[in-house]
C-alpha distance (Angstrom), angle and dihedral (degrees) to the residues before:
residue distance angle dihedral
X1 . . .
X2 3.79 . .
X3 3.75 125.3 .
X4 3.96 89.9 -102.3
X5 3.50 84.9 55.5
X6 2.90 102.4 46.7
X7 3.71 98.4 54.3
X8 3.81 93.0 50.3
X9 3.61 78.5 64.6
X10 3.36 96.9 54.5
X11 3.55 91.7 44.3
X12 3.93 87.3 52.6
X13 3.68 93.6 54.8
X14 3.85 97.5 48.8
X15 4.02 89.7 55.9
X16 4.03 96.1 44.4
X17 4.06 81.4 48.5
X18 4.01 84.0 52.5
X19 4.07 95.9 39.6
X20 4.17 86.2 49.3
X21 4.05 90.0 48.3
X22 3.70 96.2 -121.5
X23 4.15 91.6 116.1
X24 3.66 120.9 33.4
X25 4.05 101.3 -165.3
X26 3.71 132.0 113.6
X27 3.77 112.0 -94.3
X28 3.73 107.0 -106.6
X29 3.88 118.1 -137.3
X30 3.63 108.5 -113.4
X31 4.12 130.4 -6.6
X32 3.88 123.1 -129.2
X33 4.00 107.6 -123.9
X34 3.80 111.9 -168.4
X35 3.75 151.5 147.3
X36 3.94 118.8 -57.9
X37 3.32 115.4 -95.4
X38 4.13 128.9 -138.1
X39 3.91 93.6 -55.2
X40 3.55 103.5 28.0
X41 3.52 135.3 100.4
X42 4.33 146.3 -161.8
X43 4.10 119.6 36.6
X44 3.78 98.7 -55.0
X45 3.67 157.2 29.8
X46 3.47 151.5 -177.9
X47 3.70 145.6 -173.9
X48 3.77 101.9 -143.9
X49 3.76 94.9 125.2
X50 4.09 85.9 54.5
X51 4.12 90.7 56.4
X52 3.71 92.8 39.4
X53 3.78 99.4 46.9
X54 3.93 101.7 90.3
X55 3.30 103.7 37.9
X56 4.29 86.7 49.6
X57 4.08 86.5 52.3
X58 3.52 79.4 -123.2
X59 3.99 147.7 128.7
X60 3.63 106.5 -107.1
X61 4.17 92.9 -123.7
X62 3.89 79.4 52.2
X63 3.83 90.4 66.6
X64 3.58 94.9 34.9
X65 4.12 92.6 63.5
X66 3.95 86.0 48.3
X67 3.22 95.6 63.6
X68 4.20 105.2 23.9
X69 4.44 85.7 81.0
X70 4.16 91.9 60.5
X71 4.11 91.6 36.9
X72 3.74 85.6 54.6
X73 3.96 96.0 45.2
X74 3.72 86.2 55.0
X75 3.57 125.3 114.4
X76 3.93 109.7 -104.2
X77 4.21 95.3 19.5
X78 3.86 118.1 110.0
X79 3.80 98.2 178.7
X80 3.76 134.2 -12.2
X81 3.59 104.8 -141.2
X82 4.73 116.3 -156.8
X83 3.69 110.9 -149.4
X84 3.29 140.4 157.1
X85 3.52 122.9 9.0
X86 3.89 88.2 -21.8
X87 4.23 107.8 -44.7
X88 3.87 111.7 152.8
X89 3.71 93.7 -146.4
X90 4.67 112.8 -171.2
X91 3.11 142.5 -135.8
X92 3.33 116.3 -160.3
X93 3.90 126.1 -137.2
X94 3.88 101.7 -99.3
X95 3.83 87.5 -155.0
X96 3.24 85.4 74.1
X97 4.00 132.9 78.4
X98 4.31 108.4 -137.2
X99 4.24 87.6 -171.8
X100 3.78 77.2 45.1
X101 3.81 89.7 63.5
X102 3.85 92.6 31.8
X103 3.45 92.6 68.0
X104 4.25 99.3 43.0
X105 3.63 83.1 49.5
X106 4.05 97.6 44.8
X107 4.16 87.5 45.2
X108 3.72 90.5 45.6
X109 3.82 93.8 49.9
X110 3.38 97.3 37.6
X111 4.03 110.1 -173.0
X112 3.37 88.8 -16.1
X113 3.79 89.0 79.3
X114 3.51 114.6 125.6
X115 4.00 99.5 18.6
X116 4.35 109.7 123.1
X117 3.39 130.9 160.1
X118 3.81 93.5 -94.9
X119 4.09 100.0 141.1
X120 3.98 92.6 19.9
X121 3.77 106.3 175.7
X122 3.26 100.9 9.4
X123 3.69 119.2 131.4
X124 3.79 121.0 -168.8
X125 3.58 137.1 -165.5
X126 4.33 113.1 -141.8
X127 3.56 107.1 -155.1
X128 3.30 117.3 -162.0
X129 3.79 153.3 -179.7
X130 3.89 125.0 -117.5
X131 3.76 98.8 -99.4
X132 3.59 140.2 109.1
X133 3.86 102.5 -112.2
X134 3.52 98.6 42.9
X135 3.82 88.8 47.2
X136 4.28 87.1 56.3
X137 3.59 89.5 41.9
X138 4.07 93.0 55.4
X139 3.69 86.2 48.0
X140 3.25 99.4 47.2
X141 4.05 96.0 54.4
X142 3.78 92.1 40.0
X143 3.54 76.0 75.7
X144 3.32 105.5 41.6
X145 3.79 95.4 47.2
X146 4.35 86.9 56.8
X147 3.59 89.6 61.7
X148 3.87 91.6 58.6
X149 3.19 95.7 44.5
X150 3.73 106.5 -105.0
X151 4.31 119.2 109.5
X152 3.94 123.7 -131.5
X153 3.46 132.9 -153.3
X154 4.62 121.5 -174.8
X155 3.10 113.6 -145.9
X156 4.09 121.8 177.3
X157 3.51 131.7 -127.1
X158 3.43 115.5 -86.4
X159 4.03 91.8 8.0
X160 3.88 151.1 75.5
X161 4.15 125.6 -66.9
X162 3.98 104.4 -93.1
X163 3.41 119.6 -129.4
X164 3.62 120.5 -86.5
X165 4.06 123.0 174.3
X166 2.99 130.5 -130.5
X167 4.37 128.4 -166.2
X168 4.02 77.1 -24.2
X169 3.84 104.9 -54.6
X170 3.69 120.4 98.1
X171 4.11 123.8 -122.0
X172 3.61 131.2 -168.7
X173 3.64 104.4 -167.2
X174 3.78 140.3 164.0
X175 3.70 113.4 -149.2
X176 4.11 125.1 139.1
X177 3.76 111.5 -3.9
X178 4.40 107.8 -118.2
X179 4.03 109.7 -173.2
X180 3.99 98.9 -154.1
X181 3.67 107.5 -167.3
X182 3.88 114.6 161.7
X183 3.55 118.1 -175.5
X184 4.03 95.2 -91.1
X185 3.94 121.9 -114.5
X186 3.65 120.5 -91.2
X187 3.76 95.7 -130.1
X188 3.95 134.4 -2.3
X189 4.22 109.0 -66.3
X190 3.86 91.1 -156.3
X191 4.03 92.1 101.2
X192 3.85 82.6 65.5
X193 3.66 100.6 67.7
X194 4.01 116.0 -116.8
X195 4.13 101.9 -81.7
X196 3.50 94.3 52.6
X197 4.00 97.9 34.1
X198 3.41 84.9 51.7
X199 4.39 99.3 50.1
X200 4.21 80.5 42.6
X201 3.61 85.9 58.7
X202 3.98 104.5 30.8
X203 4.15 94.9 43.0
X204 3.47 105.9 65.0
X205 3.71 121.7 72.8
X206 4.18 117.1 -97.0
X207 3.80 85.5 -103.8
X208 3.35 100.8 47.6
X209 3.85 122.4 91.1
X210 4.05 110.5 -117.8
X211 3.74 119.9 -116.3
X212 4.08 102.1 -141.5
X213 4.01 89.1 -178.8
X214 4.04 118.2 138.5
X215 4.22 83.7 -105.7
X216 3.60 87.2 99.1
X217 4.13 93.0 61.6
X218 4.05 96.2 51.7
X219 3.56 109.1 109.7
X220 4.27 98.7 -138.1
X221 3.64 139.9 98.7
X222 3.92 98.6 -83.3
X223 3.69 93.7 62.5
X224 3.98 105.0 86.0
X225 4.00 90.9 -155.1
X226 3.10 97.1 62.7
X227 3.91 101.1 41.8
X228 4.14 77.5 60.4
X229 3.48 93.5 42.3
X230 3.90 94.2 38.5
X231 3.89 92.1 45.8
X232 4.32 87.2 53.3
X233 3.80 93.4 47.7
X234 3.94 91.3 44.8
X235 3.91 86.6 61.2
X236 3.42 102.0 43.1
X237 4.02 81.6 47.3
X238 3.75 88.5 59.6
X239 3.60 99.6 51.4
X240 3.87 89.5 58.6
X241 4.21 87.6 51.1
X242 3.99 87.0 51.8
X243 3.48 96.7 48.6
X244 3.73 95.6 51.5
X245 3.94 83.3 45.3
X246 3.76 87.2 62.5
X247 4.12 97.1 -115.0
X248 3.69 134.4 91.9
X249 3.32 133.3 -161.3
X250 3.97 124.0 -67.2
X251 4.32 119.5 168.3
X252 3.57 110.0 -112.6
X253 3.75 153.5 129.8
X254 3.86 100.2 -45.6
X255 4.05 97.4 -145.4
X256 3.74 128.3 86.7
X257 3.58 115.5 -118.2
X258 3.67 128.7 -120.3
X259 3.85 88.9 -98.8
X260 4.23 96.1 63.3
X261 3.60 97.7 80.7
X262 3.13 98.1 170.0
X263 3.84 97.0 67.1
X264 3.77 113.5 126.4
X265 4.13 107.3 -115.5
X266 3.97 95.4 -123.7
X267 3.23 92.1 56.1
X268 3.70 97.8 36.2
X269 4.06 94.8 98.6
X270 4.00 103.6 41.5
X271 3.94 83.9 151.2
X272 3.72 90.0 70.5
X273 3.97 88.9 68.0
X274 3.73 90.4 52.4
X275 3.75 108.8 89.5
X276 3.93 77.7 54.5
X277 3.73 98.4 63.0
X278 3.95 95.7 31.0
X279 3.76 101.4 64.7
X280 4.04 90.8 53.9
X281 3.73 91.9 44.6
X282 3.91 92.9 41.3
X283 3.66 89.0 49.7
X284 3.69 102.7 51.9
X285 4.07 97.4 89.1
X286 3.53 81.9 60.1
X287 3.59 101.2 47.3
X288 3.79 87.4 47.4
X289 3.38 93.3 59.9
X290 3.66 96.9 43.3
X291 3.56 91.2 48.7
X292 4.35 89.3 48.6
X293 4.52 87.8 43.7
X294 3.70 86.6 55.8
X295 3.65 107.9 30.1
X296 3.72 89.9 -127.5
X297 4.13 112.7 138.5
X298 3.98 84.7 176.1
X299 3.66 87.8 76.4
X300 4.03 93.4 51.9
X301 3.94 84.4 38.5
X302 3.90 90.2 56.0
X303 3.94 103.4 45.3
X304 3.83 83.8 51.2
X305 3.67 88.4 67.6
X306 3.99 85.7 45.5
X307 4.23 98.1 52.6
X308 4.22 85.6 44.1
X309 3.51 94.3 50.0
X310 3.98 91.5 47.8
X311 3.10 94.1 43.6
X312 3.92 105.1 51.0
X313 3.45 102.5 69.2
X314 4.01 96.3 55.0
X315 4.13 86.2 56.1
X316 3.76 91.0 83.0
X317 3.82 92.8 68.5
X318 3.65 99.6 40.8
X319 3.79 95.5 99.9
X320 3.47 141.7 43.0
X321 3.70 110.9 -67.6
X322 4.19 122.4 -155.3
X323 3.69 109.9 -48.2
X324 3.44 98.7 -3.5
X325 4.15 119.5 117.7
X326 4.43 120.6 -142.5
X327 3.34 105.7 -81.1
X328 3.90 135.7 -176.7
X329 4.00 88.4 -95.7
X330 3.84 88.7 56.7
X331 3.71 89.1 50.4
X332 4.08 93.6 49.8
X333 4.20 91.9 40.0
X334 3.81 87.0 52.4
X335 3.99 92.3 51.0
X336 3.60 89.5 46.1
X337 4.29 90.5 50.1
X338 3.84 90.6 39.4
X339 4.17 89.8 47.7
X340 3.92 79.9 54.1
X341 2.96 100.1 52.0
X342 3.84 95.0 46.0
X343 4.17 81.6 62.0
X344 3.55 97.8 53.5
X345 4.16 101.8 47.5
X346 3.75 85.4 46.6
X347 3.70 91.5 57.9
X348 3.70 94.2 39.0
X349 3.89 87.7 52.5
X350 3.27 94.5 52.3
X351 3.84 96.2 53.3
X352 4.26 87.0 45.7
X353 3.25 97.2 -99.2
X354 3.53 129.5 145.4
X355 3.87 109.3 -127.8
X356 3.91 110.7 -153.0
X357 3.55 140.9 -120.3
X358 3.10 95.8 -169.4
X359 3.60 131.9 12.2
């Protein structure tokens, strides 16, 4: 079960308690499911019970035990655990896989992983300054804002709303006023072609001062854009070598089993390398809607580099290696690098940037 999941389940439980007239509060939206804190215990937590509490007339542990019996009758939960002032902390069912789940749900979504509902309604208005980086930077959370939900306009100082479109038909609108003012770029980023002019302008933090230097452009393992870039193409790459190899990809346990003797020892344990790649790729729903809340693509830009940089050294073990024959791991590892790489050209699209097949 992955955090999203997880707090739809949450979610689900709070309005059966409601529906059975055991809680008397207004559903809320969405839940926050995170790490324990000091006290807690299992994979998860959340302080539901905490928001819910006033409005219930209740004690927060109170609302907690409502709702810990149909959290723990839920499909993926092992035990729901009240601590604390009234935290439901989980444990999830160790029969089941969470990266498992992640990649079903990433494959199902497709690049619509990681959009919500988190500033539904909301309309803003970008104002910004007549300059190149804030002009990206408007663009690039126009974007980022649709996929929660929520609708941008820019508008420049001094001026009218521009145009922005939206499902095809254009909208000038006026909703809550956004100053955008990034620290401007030293010197025009045009030279740099529009991927990497873009990542030199998107990357950095809105405080920090750009660096428009050819470093972007070298193709090597210092240059963050292309890990991202490199890590996309690598996937895609793979798929190709599977087909020819007569298998596609199918989500599944990522080890060997005892029978495949033929697997090479190195890559005989890709499952150790999992808990690296599923955090970043759990996470990015939430970073999406950080980065859409605060109109900051430098977040989005940022875990990019993380999910690449997980994700590149589980590659080698996708395919067949040698002697050995496609098996049902190969299958499940090349979901899991294919789900991946479904992630990273949905960021990269929506910062503008190209995401390659080949590279």
């Amino acid at each position: 079960m992955t955090p999203v999941e997880l707090s739809r389940t949450v979610l689900h439980a709070v309005r059966c308690a409601v529906d059975e007239g055991q809680l008397s509060v207004v559903v809320p939206e969405r839940v926050v499911v995170s790490e324990p804190g000091a006290g807690g215990c299992g994979e998860y937590a959340t302080n539901v019970a905490l928001q819910l509490a006033r409005a219930a007339g209740k004690p927060p542990r109170a609302v907690a035990e409502i709702l810990r019996p149909r959290l723990i009758a839920a499909d993926g939960i092992e035990d729901v655990v009240v601590t604390g002032p009234g935290f439901l902390n989980f444990r999830l069912d160790r029969r089941a896989d969470p990266l498992l789940d992640l990649v079903r749900e990433i494959r199902g979504q497709g690049r619509r992983y990681g959009h919500g509902d988190a500033l539904a309604g909301q309309v803003l208005t970008l104002r910004v300054p007549y300059e190149v980086r804030a002009e990206v930077v408007a663009d690039a959370v126009v974007r980022i804002v649709a996929t929660q939900g929520g609708r941008a306009t820019v508008e420049h100082r001094g001026g009218r709303a521009t145009v922005q479109h939206h499902g095809g038909r254009a909208a000038v609108e006026h909703g809550e006023l956004v100053d955008l003012r990034p620290v401007p770029a030293p010197e025009d980023p045009a030279p740099l072609g529009p991927d990497a002019a873009r990542w030199a302008l998107l990357h950095p933090a809105p405080h920090d001062r750009p660096r428009i230097t050819a470093d972007h452009l070298v193709q090597r393992e210092g240059n963050p854009l292309f890990r991202v870039r490199y890590a996309h193409a690598r996937v895609r790459s793979l798929g190709r070598g599977a087909a020819r190899l007569g298998f596609a990809a199918e989500p599944g346990p990522l080890d060997a089993s005892e029978a495949d003797t033929a697997v090479t020892p190195a890559c005989r344990t890709p499952a150790l390398q999992a808990p690296a790649l599923h955090t970043p790729l759990s996470d990015y729903p939430r970073i999406l809607t950080a980065a859409a809340t605060h109109r900051a693509p430098d977040r989005l830009a940022r875990h990019l580099v993380t999910v690449a940089d997980a994700v590149l050294p589980f590659l080698a073990c996708v395919l067949p290696i040698g002697e050995e024959k496609p098996s049902a791991a190969h299958r499940a590892r090349l979901a899991l690098a294919e789900a991946t790489g479904t992630v990273l050209a949905g960021g990269l699209s929506l910062l503008g940037i190209d995401a390659p097949e080949h590279l």
